[in-house]
N, C-alpha and C positions, 0 to 999 in steps of 0.2 A: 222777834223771831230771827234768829240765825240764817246764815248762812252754811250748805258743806257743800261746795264747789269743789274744793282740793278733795275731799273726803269721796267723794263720787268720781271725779277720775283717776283715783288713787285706786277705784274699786273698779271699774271700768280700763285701766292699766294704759291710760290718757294722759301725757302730760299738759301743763296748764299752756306751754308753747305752742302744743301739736292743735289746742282748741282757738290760739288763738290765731293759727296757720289757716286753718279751716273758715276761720270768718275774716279771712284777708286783711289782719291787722295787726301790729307788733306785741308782741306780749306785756311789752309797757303800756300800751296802748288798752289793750284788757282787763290787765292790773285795775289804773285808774277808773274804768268806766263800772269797775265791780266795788270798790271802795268805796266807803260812805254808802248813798243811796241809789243801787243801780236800777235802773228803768227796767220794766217788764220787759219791753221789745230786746234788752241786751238780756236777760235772764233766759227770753224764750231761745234766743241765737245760740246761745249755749248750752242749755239743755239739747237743742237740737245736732250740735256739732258733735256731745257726748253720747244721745243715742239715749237721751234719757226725758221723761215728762218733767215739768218747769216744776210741779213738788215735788219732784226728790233734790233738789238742789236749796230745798228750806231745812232746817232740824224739823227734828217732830216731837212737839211737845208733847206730855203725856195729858189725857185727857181733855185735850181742847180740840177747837172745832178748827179747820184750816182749809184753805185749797186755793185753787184759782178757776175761775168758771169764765164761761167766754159767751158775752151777752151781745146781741149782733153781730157775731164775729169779732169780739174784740175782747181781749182777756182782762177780769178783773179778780185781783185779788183778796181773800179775808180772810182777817184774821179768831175770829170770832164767834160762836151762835148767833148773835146781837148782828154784827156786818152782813151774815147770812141771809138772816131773815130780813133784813134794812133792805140787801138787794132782792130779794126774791117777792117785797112788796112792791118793791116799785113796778 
């Protein structure tokens, strides 16, 4: 599953700077921590700085199951029917 980071502030009329101004860090600094495999807590900081929920900053496949749900207060992500149900048994 994708990222659209750019694609939401581009739609929200945000640049990737002004998100990274907002979370007191360099936009190089952003860059890197978004590339490769970025942690939840940096995906939620930035949805939040955009004014947007942590799924719209995933693509949206057609026909699959997705989201991020938050289990003790603490957000976990799936990808899946299969992860859904995995977490919702536990």
């Amino acid at each position: 599953m994708g990222l659209r980071i750019k694609e939401v502030c581009k739609e929200k009329h945000i640049t990737m700077a002004e998100v990274a101004e907002k979370l007191g860090i360099t936009a190089i600094t952003l860059s890197q921590s978004l590339n490769g495999n970025p942690t939840l807590s940096r995906l939620q900081e930035v949805a939040n700085a955009i004014g947007v929920d942590v799924s719209e900053l995933f693509e949206k496949p057609k026909g699959s199951v997705y989201g991020c749900i938050y289990i003790d207060g603490h957000p976990t992500v799936f990808n899946s029917r299969e992860e859904l149900l995995k977490l919702l048994s536990e």
